[in-house]
N, CA, C and O atoms as a GROMACS GRO file, in nm:
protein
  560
    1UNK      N    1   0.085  -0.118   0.000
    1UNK     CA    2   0.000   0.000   0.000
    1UNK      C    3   0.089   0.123   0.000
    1UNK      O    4   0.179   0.132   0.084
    2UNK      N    5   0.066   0.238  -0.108
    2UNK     CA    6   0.122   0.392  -0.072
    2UNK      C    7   0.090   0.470   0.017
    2UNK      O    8  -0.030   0.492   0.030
    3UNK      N    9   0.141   0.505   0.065
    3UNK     CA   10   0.107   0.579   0.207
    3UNK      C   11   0.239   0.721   0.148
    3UNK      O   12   0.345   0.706   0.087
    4UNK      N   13   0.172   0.853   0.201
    4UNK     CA   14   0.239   1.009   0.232
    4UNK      C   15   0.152   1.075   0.362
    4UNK      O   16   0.036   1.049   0.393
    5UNK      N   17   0.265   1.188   0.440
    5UNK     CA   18   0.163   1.267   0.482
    5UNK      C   19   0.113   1.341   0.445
    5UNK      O   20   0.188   1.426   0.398
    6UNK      N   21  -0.020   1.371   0.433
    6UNK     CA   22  -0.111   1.433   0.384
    6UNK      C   23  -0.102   1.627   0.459
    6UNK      O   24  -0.119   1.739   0.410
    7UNK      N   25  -0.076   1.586   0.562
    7UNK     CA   26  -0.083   1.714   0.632
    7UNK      C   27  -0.060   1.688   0.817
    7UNK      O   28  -0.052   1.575   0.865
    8UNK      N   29  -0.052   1.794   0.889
    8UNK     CA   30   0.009   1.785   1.024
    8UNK      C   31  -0.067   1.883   1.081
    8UNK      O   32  -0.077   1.989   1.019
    9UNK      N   33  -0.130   1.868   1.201
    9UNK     CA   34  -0.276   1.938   1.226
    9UNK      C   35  -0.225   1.947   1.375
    9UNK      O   36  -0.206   1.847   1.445
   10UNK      N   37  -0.206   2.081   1.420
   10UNK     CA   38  -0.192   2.151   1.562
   10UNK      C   39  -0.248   2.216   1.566
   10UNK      O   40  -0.287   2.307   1.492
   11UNK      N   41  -0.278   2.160   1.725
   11UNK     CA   42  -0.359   2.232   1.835
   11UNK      C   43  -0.331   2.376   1.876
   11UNK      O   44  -0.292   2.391   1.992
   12UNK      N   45  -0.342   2.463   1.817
   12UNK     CA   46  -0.332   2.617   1.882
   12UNK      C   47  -0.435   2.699   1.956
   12UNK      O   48  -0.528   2.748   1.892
   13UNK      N   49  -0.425   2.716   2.083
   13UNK     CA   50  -0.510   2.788   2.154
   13UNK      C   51  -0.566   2.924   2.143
   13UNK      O   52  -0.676   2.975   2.162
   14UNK      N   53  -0.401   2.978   2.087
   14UNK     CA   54  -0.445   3.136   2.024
   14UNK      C   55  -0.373   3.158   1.862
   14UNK      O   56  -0.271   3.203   1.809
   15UNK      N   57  -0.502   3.093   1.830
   15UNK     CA   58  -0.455   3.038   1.660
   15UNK      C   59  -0.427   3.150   1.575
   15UNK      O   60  -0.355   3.134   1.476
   16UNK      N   61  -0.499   3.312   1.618
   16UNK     CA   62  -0.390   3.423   1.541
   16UNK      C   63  -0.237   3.448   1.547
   16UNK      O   64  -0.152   3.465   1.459
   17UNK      N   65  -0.233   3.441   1.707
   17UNK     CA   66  -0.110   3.480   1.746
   17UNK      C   67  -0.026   3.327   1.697
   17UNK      O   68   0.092   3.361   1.684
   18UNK      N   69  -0.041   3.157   1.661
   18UNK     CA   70  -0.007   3.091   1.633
   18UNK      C   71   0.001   3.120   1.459
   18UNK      O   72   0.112   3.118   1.404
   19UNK      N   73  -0.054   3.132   1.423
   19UNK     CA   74  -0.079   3.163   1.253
   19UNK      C   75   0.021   3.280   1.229
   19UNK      O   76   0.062   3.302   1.115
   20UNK      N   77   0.050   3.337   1.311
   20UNK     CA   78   0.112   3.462   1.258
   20UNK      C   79   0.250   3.451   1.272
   20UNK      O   80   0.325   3.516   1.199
   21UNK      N   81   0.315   3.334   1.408
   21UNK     CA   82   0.460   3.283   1.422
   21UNK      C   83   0.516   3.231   1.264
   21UNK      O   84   0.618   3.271   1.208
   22UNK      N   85   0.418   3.130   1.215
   22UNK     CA   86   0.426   3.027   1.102
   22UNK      C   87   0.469   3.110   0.998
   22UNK      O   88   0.577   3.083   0.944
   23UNK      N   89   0.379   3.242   0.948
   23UNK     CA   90   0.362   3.311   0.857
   23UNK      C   91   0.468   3.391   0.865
   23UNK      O   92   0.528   3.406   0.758
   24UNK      N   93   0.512   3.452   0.964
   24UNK     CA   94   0.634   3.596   0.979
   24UNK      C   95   0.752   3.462   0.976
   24UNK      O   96   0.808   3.437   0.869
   25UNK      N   97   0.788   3.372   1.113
   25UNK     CA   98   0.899   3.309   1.115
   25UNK      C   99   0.954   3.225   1.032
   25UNK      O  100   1.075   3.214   1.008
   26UNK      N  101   0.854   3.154   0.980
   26UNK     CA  102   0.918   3.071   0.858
   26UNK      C  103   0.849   3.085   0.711
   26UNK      O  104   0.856   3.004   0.619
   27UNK      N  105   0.777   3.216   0.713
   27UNK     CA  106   0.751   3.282   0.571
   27UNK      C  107   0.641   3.160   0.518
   27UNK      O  108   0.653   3.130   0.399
   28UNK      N  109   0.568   3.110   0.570
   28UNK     CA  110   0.410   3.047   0.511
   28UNK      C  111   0.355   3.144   0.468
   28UNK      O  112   0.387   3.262   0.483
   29UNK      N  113   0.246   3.090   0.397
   29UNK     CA  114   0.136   3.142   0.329
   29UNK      C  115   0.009   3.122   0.397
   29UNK      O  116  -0.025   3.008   0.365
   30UNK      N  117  -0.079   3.173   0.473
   30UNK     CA  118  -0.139   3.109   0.451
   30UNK      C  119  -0.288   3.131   0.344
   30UNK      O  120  -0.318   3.228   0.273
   31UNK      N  121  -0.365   2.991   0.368
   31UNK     CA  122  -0.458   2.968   0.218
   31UNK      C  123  -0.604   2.987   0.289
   31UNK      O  124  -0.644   2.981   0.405
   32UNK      N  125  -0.656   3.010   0.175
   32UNK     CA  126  -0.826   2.975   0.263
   32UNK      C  127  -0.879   2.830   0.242
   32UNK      O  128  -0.856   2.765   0.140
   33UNK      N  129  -0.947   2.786   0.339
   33UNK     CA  130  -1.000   2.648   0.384
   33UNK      C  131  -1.128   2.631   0.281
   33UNK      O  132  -1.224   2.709   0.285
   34UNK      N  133  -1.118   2.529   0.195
   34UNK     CA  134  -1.252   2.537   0.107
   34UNK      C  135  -1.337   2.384   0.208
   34UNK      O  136  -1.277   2.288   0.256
   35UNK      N  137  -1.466   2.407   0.213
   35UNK     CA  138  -1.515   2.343   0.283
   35UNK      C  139  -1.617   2.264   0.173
   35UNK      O  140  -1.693   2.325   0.098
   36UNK      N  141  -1.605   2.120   0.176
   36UNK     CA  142  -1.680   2.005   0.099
   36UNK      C  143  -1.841   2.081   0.137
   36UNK      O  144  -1.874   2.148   0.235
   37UNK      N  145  -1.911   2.042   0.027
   37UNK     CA  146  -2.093   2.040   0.064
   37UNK      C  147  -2.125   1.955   0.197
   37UNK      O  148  -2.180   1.997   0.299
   38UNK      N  149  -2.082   1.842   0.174
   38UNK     CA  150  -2.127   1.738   0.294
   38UNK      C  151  -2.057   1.735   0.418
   38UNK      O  152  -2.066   1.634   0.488
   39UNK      N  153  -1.970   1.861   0.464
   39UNK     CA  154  -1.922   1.927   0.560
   39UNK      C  155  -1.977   1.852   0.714
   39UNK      O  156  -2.094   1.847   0.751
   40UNK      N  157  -1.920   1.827   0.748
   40UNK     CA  158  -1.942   1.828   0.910
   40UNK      C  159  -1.940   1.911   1.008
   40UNK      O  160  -1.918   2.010   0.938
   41UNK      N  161  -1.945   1.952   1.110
   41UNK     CA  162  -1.888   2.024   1.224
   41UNK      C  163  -1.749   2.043   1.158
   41UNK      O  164  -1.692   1.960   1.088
   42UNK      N  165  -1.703   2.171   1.191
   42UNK     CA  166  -1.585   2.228   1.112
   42UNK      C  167  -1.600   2.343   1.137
   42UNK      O  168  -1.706   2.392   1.098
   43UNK      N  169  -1.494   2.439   1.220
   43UNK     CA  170  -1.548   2.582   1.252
   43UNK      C  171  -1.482   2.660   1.141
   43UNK      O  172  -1.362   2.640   1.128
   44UNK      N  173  -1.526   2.727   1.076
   44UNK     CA  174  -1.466   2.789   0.977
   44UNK      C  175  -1.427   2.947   1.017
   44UNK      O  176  -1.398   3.013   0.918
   45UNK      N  177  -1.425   2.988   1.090
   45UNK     CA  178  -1.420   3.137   1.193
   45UNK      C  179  -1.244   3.109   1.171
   45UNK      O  180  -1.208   3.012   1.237
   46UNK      N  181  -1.151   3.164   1.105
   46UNK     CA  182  -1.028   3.215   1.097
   46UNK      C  183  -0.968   3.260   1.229
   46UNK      O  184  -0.850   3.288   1.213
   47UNK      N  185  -1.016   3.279   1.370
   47UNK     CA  186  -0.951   3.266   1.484
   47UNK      C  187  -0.957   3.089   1.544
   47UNK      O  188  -0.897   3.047   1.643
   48UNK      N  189  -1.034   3.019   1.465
   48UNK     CA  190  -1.028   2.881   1.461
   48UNK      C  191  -0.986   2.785   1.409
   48UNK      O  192  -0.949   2.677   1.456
   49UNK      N  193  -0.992   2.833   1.276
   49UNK     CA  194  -0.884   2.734   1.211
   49UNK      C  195  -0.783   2.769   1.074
   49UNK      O  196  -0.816   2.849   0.985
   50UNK      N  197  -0.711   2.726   1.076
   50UNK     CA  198  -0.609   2.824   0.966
   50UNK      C  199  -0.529   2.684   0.865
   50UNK      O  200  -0.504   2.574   0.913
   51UNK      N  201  -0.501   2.723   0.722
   51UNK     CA  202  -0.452   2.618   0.669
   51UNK      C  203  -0.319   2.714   0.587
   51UNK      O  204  -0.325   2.811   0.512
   52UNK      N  205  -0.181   2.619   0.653
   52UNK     CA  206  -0.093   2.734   0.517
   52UNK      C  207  -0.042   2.567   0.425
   52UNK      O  208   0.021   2.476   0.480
   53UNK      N  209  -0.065   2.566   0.354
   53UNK     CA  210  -0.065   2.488   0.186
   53UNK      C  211   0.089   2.493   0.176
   53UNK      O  212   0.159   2.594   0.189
   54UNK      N  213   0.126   2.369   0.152
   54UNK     CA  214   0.223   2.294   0.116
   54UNK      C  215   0.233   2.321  -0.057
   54UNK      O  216   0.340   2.308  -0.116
   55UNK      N  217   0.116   2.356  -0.124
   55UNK     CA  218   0.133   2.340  -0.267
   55UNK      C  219   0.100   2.246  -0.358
   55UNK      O  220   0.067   2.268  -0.474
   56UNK      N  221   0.114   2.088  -0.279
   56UNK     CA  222   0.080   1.939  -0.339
   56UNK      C  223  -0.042   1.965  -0.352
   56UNK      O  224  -0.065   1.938  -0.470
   57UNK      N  225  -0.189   2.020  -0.278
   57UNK     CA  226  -0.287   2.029  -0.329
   57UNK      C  227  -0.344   2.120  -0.232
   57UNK      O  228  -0.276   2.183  -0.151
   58UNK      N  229  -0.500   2.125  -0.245
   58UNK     CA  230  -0.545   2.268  -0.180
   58UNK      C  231  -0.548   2.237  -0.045
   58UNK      O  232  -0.551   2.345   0.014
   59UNK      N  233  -0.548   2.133   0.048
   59UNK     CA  234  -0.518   2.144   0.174
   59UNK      C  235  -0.404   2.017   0.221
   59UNK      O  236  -0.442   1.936   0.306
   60UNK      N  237  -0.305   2.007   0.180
   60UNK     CA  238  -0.215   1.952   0.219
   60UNK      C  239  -0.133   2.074   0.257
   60UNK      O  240  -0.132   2.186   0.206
   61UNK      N  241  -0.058   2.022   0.366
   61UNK     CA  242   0.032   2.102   0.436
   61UNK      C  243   0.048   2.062   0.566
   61UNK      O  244   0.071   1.954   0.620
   62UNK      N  245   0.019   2.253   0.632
   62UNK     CA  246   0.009   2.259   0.815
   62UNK      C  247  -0.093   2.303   0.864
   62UNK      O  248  -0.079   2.425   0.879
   63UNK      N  249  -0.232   2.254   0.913
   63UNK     CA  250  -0.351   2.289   0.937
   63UNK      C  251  -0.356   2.345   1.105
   63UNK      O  252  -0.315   2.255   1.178
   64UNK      N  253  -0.392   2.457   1.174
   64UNK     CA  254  -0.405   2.519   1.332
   64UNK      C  255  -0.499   2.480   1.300
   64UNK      O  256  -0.551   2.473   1.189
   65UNK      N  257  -0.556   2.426   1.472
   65UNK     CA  258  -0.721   2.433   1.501
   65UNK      C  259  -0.710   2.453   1.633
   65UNK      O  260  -0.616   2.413   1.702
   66UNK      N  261  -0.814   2.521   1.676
   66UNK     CA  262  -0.841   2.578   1.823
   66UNK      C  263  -0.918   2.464   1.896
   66UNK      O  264  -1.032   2.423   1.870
   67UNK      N  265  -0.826   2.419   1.999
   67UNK     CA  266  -0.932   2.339   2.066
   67UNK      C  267  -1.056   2.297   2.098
   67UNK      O  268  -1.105   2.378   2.177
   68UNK      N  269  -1.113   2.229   2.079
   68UNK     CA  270  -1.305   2.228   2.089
   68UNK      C  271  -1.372   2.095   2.180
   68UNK      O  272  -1.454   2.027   2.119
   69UNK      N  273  -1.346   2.062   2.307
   69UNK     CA  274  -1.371   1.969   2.342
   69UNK      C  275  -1.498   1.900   2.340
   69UNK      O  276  -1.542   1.812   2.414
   70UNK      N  277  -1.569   1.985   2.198
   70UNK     CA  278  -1.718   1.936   2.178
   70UNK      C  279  -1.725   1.881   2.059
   70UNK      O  280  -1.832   1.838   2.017
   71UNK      N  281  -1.612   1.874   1.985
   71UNK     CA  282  -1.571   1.870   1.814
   71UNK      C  283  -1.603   1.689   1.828
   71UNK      O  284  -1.690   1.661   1.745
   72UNK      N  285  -1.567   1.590   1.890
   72UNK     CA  286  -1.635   1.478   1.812
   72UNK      C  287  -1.814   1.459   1.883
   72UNK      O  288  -1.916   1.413   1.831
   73UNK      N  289  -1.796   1.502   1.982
   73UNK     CA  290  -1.943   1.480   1.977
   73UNK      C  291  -2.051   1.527   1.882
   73UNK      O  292  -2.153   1.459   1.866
   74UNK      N  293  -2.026   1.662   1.807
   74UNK     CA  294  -2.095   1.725   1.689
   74UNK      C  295  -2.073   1.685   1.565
   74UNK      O  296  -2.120   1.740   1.466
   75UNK      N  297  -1.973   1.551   1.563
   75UNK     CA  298  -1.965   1.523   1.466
   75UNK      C  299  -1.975   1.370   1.488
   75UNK      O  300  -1.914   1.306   1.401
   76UNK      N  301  -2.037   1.296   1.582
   76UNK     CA  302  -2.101   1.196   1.640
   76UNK      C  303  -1.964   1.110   1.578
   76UNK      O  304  -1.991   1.020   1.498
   77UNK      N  305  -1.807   1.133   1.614
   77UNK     CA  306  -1.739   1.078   1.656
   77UNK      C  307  -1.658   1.006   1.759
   77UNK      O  308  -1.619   1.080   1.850
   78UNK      N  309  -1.631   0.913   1.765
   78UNK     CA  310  -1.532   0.841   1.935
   78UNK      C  311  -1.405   0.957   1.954
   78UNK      O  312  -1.368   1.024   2.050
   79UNK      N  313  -1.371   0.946   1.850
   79UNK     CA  314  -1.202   1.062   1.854
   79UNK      C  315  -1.215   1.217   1.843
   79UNK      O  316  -1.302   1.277   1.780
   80UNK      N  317  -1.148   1.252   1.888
   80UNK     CA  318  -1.204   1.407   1.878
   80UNK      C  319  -1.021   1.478   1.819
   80UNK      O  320  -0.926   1.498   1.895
   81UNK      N  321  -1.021   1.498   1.684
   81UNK     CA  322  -0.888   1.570   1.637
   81UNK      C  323  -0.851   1.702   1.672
   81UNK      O  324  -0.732   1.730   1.674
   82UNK      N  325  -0.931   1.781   1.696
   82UNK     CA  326  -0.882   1.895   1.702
   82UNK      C  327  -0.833   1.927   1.876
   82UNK      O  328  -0.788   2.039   1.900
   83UNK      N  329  -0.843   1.848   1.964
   83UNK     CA  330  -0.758   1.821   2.074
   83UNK      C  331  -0.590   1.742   2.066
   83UNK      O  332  -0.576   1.620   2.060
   84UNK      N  333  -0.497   1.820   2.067
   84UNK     CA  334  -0.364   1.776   2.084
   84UNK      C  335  -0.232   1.728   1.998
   84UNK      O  336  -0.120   1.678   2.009
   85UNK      N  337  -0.374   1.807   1.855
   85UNK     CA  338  -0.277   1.791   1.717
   85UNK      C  339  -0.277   1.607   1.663
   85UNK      O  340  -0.306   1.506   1.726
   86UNK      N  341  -0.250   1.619   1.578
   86UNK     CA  342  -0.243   1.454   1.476
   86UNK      C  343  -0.180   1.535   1.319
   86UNK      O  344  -0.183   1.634   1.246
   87UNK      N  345  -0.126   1.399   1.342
   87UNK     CA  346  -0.065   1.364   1.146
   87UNK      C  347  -0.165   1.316   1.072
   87UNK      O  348  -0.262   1.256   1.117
   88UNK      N  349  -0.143   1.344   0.949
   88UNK     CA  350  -0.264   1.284   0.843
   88UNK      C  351  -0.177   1.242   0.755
   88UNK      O  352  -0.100   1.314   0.692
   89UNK      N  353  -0.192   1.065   0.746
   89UNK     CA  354  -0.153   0.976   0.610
   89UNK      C  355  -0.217   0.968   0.555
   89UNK      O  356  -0.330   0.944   0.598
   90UNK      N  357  -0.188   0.986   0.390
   90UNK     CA  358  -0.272   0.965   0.302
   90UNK      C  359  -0.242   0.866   0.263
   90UNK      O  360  -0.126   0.830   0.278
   91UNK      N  361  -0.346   0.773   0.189
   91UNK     CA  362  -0.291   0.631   0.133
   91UNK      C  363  -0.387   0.566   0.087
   91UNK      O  364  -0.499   0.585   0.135
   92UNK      N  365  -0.366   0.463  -0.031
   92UNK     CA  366  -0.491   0.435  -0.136
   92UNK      C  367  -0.580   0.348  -0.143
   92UNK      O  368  -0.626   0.304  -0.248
   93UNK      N  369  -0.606   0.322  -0.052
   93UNK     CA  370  -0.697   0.179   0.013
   93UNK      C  371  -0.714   0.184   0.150
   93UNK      O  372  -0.660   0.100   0.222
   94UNK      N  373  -0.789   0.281   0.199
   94UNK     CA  374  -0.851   0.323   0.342
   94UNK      C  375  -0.920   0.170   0.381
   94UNK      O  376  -0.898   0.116   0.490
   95UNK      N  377  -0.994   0.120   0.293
   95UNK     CA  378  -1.047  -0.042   0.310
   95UNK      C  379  -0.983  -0.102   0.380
   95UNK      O  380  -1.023  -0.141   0.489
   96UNK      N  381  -0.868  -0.123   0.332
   96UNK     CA  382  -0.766  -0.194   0.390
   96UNK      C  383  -0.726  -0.198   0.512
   96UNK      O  384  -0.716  -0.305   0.572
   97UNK      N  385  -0.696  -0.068   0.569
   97UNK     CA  386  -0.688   0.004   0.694
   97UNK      C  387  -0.779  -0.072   0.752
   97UNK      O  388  -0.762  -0.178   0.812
   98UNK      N  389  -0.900   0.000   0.726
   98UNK     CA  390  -1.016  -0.014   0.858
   98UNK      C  391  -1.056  -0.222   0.828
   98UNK      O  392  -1.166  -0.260   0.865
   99UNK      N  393  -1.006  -0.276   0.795
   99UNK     CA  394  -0.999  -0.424   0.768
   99UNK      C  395  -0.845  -0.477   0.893
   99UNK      O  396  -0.846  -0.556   0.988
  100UNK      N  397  -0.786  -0.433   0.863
  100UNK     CA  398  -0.643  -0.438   0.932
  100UNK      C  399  -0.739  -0.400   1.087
  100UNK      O  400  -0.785  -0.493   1.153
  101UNK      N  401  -0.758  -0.258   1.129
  101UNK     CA  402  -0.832  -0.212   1.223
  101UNK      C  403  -0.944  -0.326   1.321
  101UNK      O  404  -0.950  -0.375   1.434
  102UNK      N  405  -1.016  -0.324   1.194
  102UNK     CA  406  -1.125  -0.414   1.269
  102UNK      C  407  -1.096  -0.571   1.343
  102UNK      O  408  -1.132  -0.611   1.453
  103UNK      N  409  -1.012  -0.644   1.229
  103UNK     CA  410  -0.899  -0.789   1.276
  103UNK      C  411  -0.859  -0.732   1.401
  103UNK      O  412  -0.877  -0.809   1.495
  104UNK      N  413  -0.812  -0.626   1.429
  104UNK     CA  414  -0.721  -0.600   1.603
  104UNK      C  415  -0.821  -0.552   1.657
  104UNK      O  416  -0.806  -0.533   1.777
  105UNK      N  417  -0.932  -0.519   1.612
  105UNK     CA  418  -1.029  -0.488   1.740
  105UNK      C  419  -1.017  -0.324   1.776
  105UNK      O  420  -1.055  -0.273   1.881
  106UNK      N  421  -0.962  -0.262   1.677
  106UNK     CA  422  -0.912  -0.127   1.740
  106UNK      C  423  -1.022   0.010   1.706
  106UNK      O  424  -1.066   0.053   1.599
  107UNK      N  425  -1.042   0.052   1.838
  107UNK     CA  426  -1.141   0.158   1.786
  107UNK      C  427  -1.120   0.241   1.664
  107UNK      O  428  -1.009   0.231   1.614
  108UNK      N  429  -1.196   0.312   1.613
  108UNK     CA  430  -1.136   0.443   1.520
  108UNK      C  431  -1.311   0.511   1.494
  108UNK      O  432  -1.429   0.488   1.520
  109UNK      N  433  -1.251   0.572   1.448
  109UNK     CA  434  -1.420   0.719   1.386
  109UNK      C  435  -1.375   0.731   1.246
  109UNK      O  436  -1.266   0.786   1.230
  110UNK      N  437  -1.425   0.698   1.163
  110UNK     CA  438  -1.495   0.708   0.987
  110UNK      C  439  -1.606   0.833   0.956
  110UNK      O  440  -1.716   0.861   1.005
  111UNK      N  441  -1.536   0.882   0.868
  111UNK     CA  442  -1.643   1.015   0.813
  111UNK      C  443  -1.609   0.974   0.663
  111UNK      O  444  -1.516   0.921   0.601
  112UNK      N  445  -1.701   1.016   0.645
  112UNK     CA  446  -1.716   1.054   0.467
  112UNK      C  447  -1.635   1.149   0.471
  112UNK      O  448  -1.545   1.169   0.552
  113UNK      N  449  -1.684   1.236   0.342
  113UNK     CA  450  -1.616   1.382   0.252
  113UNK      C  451  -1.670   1.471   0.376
  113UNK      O  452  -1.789   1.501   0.391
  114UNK      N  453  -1.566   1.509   0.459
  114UNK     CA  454  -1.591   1.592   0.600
  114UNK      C  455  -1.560   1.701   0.607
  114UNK      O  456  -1.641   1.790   0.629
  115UNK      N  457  -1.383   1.730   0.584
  115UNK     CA  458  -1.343   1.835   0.586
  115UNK      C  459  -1.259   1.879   0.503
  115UNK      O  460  -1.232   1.999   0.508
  116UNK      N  461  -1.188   1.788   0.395
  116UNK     CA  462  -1.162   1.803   0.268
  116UNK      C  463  -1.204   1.708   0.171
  116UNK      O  464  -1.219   1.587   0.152
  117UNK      N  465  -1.224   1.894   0.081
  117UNK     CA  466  -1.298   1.830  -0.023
  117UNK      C  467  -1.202   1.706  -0.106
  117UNK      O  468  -1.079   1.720  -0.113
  118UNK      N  469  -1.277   1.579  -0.170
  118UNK     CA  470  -1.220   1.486  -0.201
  118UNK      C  471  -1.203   1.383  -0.150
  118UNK      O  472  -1.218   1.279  -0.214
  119UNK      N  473  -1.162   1.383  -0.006
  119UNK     CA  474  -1.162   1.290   0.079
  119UNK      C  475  -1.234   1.222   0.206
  119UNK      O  476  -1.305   1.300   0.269
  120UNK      N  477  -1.228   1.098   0.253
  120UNK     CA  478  -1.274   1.049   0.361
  120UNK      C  479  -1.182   1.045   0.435
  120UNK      O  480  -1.066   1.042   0.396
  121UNK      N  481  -1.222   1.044   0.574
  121UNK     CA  482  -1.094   1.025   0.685
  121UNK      C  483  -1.145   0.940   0.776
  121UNK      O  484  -1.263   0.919   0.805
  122UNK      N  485  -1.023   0.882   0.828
  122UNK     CA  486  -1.077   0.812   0.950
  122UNK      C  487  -0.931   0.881   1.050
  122UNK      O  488  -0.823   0.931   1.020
  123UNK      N  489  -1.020   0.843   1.215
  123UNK     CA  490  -0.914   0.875   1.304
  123UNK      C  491  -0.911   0.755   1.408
  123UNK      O  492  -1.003   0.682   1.445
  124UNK      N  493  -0.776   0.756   1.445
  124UNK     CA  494  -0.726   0.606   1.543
  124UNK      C  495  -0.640   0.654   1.651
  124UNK      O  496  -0.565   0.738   1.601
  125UNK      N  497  -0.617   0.641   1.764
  125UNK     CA  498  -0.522   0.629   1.808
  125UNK      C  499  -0.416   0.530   1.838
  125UNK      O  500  -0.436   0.416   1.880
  126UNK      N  501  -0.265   0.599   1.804
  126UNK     CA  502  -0.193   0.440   1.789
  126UNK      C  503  -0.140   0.374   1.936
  126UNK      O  504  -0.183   0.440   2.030
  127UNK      N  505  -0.086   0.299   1.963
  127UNK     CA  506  -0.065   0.195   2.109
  127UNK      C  507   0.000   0.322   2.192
  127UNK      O  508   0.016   0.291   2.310
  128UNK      N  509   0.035   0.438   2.166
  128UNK     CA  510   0.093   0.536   2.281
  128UNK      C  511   0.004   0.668   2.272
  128UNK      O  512   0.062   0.776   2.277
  129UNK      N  513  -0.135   0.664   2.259
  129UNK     CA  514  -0.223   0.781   2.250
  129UNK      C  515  -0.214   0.873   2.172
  129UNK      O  516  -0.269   0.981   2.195
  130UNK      N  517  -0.141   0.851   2.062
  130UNK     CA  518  -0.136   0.990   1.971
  130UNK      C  519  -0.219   0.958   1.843
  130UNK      O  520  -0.219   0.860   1.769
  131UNK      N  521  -0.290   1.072   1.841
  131UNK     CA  522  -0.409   1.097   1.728
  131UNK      C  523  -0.375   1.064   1.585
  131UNK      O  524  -0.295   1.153   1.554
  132UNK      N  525  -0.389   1.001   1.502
  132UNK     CA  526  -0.363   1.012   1.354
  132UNK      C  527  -0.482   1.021   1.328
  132UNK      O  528  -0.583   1.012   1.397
  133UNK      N  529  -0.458   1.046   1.184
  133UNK     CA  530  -0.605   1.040   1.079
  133UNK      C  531  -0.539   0.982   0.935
  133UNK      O  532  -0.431   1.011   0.882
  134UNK      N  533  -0.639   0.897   0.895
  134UNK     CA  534  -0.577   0.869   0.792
  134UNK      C  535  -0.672   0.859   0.687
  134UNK      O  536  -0.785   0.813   0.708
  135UNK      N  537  -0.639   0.894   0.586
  135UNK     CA  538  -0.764   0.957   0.457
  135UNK      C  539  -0.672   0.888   0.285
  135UNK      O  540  -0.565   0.838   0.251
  136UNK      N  541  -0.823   0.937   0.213
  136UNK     CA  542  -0.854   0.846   0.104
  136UNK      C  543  -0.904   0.940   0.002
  136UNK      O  544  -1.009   1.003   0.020
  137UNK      N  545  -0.831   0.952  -0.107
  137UNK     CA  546  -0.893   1.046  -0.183
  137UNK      C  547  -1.052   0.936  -0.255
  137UNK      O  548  -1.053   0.814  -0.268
  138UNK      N  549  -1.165   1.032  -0.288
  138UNK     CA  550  -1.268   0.926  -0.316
  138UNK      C  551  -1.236   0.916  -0.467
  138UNK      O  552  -1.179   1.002  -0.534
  139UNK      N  553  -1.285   0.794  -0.512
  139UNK     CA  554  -1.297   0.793  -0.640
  139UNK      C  555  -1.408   0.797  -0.724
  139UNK      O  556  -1.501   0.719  -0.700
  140UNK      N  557  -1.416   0.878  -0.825
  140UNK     CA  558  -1.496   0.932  -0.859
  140UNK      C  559  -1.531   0.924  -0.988
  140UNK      O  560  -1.628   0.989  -1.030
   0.00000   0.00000   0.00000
């Protein structure tokens, strides 16, 4: 299976004053967040969430999000991402994954086309508590 990271998603509390380190200190850009139709819970308020673009596509990169300790319940998920930052692998047979997943018994949360457009994500935590997400471009 191909697997890249897709993008790297931190937790910023004061996501201007965080957005603005990224942007002045190491000269990012940042992009505006295009949000899929079939959108989920997703705060789109720019003191909430910020994307600066890597370039590979419209939201690959370094994504800020402001903490929301209500973010999987509104999105009637087990995992809640926007608490404590996660990596996002991309890779071409999400099936596979959540097949691998299910054989070990391991929790995770599945969304459709959620928060980028194109893709599904799922989120897991791996054997030492740290958040991933790992997504699937759809085919279409």
């Amino acid at each position: 299976m191909s697997w890249s990271i897709h993008h790297v998603n931190l937790e910023a509390r004061d996501l201007r004053k965080t957005a603005g380190f990224y942007a002045a200190m190491l000269g990012m850009e940042e992009h505006a967040w295009a949000f899929p139709a079939s959108r989920g819970y997703l705060p789109g308020d720019p003191d909430k969430l910020a994307l600066f673009g890597d370039g590979r596509d419209s939201h690959s990169g370094l994504h800020l999000i402001a903490p929301d300790e209500a973010f999987a319940a509104k999105n009637d998920l087990t995992h809640n991402p926007s608490v404590g930052g996660h990596v996002a692998f991309e890779v071409d047979d999400l099936e596979a994954v959540i097949a691998r997943l299910r054989a070990a018994g391991i929790r995770y949360s599945l969304t459709g086309e959620f928060a980028i457009p194109g893709m599904r994500h799922l989120y897991v935590e791996d054997p030492d508590g740290n958040m991933i997400e790992v997504n699937e471009r759809l085919k279409r």
